[in-house]
N, C-alpha and C positions, 0 to 999 in steps of 0.2 A: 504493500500500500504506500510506503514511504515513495517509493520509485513512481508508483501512479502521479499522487501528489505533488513530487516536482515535475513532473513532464506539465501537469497543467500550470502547475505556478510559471510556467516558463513560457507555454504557449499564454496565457493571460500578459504574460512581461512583453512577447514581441508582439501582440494584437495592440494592447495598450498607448503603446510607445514607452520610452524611458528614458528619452532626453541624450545627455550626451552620455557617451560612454567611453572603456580604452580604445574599442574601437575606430572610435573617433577620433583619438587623438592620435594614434597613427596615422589617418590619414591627413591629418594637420601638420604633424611630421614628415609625412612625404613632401606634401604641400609645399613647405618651408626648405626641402630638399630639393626640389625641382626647381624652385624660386633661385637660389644661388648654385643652382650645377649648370642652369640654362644663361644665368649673369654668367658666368666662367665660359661658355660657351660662343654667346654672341660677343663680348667686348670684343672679340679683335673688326668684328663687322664694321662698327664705328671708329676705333683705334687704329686701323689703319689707314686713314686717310689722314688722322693726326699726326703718326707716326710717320709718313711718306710727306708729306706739307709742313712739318714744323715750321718751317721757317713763316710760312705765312699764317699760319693757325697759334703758335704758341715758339717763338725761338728761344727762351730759355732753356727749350730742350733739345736734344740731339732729334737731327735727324737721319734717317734712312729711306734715300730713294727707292721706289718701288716702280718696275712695269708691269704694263697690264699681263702680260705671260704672266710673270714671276707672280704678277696677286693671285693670279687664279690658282697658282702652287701654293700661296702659303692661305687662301681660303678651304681649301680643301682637304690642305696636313691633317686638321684634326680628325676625319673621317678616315684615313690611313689606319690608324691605329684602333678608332672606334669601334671599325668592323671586325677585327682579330678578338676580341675578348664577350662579342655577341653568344655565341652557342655557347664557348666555354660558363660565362657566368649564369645561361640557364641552368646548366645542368653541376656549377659549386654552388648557387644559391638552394636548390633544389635540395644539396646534400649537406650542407654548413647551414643553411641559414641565410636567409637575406641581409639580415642584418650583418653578418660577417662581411660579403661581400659588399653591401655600401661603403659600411665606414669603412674599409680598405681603399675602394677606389677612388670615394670623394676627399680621402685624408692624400694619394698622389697627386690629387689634381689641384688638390686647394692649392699645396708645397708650389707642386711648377708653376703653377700661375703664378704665384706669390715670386718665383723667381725669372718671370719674363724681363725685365725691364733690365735686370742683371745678365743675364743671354743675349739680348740685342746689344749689349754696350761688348760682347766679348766676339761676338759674329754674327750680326748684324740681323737680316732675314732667313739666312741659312741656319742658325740655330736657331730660332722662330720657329721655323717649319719642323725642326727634329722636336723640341718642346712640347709643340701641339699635339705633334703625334702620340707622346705619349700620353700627353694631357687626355686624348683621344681612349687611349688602350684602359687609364683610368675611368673615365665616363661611362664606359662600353657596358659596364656591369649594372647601370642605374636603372632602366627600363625591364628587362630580365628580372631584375631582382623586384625589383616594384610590384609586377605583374605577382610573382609567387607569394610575395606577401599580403598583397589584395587578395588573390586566392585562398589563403591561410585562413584572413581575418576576418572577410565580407561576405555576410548573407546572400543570395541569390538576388533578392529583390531588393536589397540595398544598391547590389555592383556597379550599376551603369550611374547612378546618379554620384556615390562615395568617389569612384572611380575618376570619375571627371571634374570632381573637387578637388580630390590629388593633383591631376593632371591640369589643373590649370595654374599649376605654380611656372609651368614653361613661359604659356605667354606671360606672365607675371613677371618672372623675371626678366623676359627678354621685354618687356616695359621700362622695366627699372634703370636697366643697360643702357639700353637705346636713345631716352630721352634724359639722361644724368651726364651718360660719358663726353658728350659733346661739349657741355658747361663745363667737365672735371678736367675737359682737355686743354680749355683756352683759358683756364684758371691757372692760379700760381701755383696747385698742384700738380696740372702738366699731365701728360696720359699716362707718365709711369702708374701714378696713381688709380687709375684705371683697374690695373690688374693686382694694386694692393688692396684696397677695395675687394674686389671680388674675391680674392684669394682670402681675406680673413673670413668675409664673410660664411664661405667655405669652411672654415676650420672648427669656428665656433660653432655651427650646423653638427659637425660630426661629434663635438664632444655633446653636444644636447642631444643627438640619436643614440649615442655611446650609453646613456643614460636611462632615458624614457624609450626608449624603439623595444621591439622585440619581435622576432619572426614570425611566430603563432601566438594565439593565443595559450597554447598551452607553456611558455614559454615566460609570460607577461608574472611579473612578480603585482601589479598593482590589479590586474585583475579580478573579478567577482564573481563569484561559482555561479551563480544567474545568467552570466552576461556568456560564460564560457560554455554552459548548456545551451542557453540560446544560439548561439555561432553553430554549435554544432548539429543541433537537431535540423536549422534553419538550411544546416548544407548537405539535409539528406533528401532523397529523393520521393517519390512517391512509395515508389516499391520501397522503401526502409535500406538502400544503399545510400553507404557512406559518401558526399562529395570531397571530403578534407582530405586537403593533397595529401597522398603517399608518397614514400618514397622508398619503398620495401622492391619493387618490382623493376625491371631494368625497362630501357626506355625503346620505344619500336621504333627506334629512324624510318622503317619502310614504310610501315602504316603512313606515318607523316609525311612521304615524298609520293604515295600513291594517294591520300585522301584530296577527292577534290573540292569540299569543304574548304581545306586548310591552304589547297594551290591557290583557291582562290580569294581565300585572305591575305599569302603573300601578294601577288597583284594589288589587289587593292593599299596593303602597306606601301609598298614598294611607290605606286603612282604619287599617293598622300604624299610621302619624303620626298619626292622630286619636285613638286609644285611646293609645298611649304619649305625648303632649303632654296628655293630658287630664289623664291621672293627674300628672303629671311636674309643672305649673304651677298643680296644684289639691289635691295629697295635703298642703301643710304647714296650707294655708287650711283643709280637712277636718279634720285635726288639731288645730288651735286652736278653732274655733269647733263644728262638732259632738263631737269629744272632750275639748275644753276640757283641751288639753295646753300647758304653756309653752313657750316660744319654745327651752330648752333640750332638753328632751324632745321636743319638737318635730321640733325637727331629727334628732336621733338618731333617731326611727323613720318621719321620712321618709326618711331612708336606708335603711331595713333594703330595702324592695323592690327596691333597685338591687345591695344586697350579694350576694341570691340570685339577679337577674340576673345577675353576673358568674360567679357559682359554676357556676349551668347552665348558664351559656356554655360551662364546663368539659364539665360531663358530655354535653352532647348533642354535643359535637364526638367525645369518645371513642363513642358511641353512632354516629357518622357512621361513623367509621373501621372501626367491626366489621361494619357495615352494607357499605360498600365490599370488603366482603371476600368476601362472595354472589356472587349473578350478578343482584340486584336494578337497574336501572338509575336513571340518574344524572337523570331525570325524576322519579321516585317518588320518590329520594330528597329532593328540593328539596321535593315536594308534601307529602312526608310531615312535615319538620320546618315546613313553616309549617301545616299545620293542627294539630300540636303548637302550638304556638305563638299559635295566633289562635281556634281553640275553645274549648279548655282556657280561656285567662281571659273567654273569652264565657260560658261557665257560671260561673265566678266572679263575675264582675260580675255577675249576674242575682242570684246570691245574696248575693250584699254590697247591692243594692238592698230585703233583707228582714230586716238585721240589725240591731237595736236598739241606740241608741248608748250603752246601758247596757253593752253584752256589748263591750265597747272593745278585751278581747284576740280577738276574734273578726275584728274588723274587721281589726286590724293583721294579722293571719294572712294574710286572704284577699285583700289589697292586696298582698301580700309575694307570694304566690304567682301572684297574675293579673301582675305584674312580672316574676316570675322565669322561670315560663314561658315567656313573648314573646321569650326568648332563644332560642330554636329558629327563627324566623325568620329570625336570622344565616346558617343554613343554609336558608333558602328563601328567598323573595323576594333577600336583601339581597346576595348574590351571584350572581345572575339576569342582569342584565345583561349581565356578562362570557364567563358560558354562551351567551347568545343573538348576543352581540358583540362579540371581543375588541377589534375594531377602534375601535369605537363604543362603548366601555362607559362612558365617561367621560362621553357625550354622554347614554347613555338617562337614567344616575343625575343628569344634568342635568334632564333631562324630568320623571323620576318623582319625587325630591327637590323640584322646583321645584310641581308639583300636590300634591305632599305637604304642602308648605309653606302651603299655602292652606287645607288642613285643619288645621292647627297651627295658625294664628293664628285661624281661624274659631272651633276649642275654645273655646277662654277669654272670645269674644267671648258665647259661649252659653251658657257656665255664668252670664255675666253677667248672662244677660238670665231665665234661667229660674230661678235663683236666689234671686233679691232676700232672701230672709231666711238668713243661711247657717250660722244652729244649724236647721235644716228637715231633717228625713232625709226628707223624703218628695219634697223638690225635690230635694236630692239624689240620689235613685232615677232617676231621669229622667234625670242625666247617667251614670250607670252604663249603665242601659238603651239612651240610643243609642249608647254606645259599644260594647256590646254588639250589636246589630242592625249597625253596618258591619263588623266581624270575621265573621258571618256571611257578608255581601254578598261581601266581597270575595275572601275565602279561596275561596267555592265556584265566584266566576269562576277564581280562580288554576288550582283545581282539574282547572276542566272544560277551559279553553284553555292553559293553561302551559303551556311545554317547557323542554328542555335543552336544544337540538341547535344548534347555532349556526347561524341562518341565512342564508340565500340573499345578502341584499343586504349581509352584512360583507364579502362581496368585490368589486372591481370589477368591472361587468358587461361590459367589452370587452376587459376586459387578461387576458389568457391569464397562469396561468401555468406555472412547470416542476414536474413530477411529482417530483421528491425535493428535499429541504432540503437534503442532502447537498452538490452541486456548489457550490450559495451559501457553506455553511460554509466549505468547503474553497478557495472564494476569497478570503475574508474575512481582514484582513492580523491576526496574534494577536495579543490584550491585552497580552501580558508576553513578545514577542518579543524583542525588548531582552535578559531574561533568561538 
């Protein structure tokens, strides 16, 4: 009867609501993770045009000439590295712990950043580019591990909404970046400052997850045997199968290169990283050189795109939850907000590929909006994995992250090359437009093969197991028994 009794005390706990909880605050912690892994990320977007211009931007500081070739190499370094440490950190978070694997990778990245300024004065943009990279190989592990820990800690019917609370610390930080670095640059503290900045902020981040973070809930010392039944019953199935990742069974690479489900969330990943890295590592360059904006203006409305990304992170999560309240399912709903998400600025960009760089509030309009849109992907693709794998989720966002990553540094490789004059709207057009044609490609694979349904091979294929969560819980020794 004891066992009866809390199953209802527990179903009353998650019908009811309970306000905030640990749960919660891990993804707060993400939150404030993403918020300065994504500042460490974008500074060099705006810093290098400081760092190449000093003399006319801020000459108390050194400068370092830069060509367009060469930017397009040190724009792209940190994807060199980012891509190497994709699978590997699904499959250590998966086995250690996400949290191991954070604060290891954001404790190298904070370091090298914190020592850019010290590498440019020693060799110039050539250790620049070696820096990033590994700043890169650091990073690699944050999405991976993210994922497995959203999996660990988040309800089914929390996920898409928790999830894109997490996930909007990117645009957040790349906010932050964007419209501060310009000011920090032409200040008396000069763009070194730039990456000290971001680099502590980094530091400090890790000893506060060092702290408060934990992998699973079962793991969480501040935890409430309430809160920790609640997670767990809420990640079982109908049939009484457990969703709480395992990690007892080895992983099916094949299932995963043959499911086309999952091919088809790579594509969709993969498109999303090319159009969001394009604009991301190309809108302040746009901005100077065909709007002929200063490096202080500049900055200011290359953030604007990421402020209304953060905003409709808002609104389409509330649009998710009214949506959840139908009898529409939970397929549609993923499919629905990524081609919100990936058409919508595909017609933008076609039409920003015809807008005259006279009509300059025109432009900045429909950069703001093809940005802010691509927030509705948060609710498609980018919580997909853990739908199709809770076991495995750490591992696909490895896979699909890591292919993603090859179109990110490929972007910038290309704007390089098809560029060469870059006050040119008409070669500019051109990166509009293929960024435009993979949002097509990819969405209408997501479209026509995506699912929800968590599949086949997230379970072991010989190990039986038992029809209710129940007898597991009920053996399971309590959090705050002590009490």
């Amino acid at each position: 009867m004891a066992g009866i009794n809390g199953n209802v005390k527990n179903r009353r706990f998650e019908e009811e609501g309970t306000g905030l909880g640990v749960r919660h605050l891990q993804i707060f912690l993400l939150f404030i993770g993403l918020t300065v892994v994504f500042a460490m990320r974008v500074n060099l977007s705006v810093a290098v045009v400081a760092i190449s211009q000093a003399s006319k931007i801020n000459p108390n500081f050194p400068e370092y000439p830069l060509t367009e070739q060469k930017r397009a190499v040190v724009m792209s370094s940190f994807f060199w590295g980012y891509l190497a440490t994709q699978i590997p950190a699904g499959i250590l978070s998966r086995r250690f712990g996400g949290k191991v694997t954070l604060v290891t990778g954001v404790t190298i990245c904070s370091v090298l950043t914190l020592l850019t300024p010290f590498a440019a004065s020693l060799g110039g943009w050539n250790y620049i580019i070696g820096l990033r990279m590994v700043e890169g190989l650091g990073q690699g592990v944050f999405f991976p591990s993210t994922h497995t820990i959203i999996s660990a800690w988040i309800p089914p019917k929390e996920r898409g909404a928790l999830a894109t609370y997490a996930y909007t610390g990117a645009p957040f930080g790349t906010i932050i970046m964007l419209a501060t670095s310009g000011w920090i640059a032409s200040s008396p503290l000069g763009w070194p400052s730039i990456f000290y900045l971001s680099g502590a902020s980094g530091v400090l981040w890790v000893i506060a997850y060092y702290i408060w973070g934990a992998s699973s809930p079962q793991e969480s010392k501040s935890i409430s045997e309430e809160e920790i039944k609640l997670i767990e019953m809420a990640q079982s199935n109908a049939t009484g199968k457990s969703q709480q990742p395992q990690n007892c069974h080895a992983t099916p690479w094949l299932s995963f290169l043959t499911s086309g489900p999952f091919l088809a969330l790579i594509a969709s990943h993969a498109v999303s990283a090319w159009g969001y890295w394009t604009l991301l590592t190309q809108i302040p360059t746009y901005m100077s050189y065909v709007l002929g904006k200063d490096i202080k203006s500049n900055a200011l409305l290359s953030s604007l795109p990421y402020i209304a990304n953060l905003v409709m992170s808002f609104v389409f999560v509330w649009i998710s939850k009214a949506m959840q309240k139908s009898s529409l399912s939970l397929a549609f709903n993923r499919k629905f907000f990524n081609t919100i998400g990936t058409y919508v600025p595909m017609v933008l960009l076609v039409a920003l590929g015809y807008v005259p760089k006279e009509n300059d509030t025109l432009v900045v309009v429909l950069l703001t909006l093809t940005v802010g849109v691509n927030a509705a992907t948060h609710l498609g693709f980018q919580v997909n994995h853990i739908d199709l794998s809770p076991n495995f989720a750490g591992t696909l966002m490895g896979i699909t992250n890591g292919l993603a990553s090859i179109m990110s540094f490929c972007a910038p490789l290309l704007v390089g090359k098809i560029v060469p004059d870059k006050q040119s709207v008409e070669q500019w057009r051109w990166v509009f437009f293929i960024a435009a044609f993979f949002y097509f490609v990819g969405n209408g694979l997501f479209v026509l093969f995506g699912s929800a349904t968590v599949q086949p091979w997230n379970e072991p294929p010989s190990k039986s197991r038992r029809s209710s969560i129940y007898p597991e819980l009920e053996s399971q020794k309590p959090v705050n028994s002590e009490k």
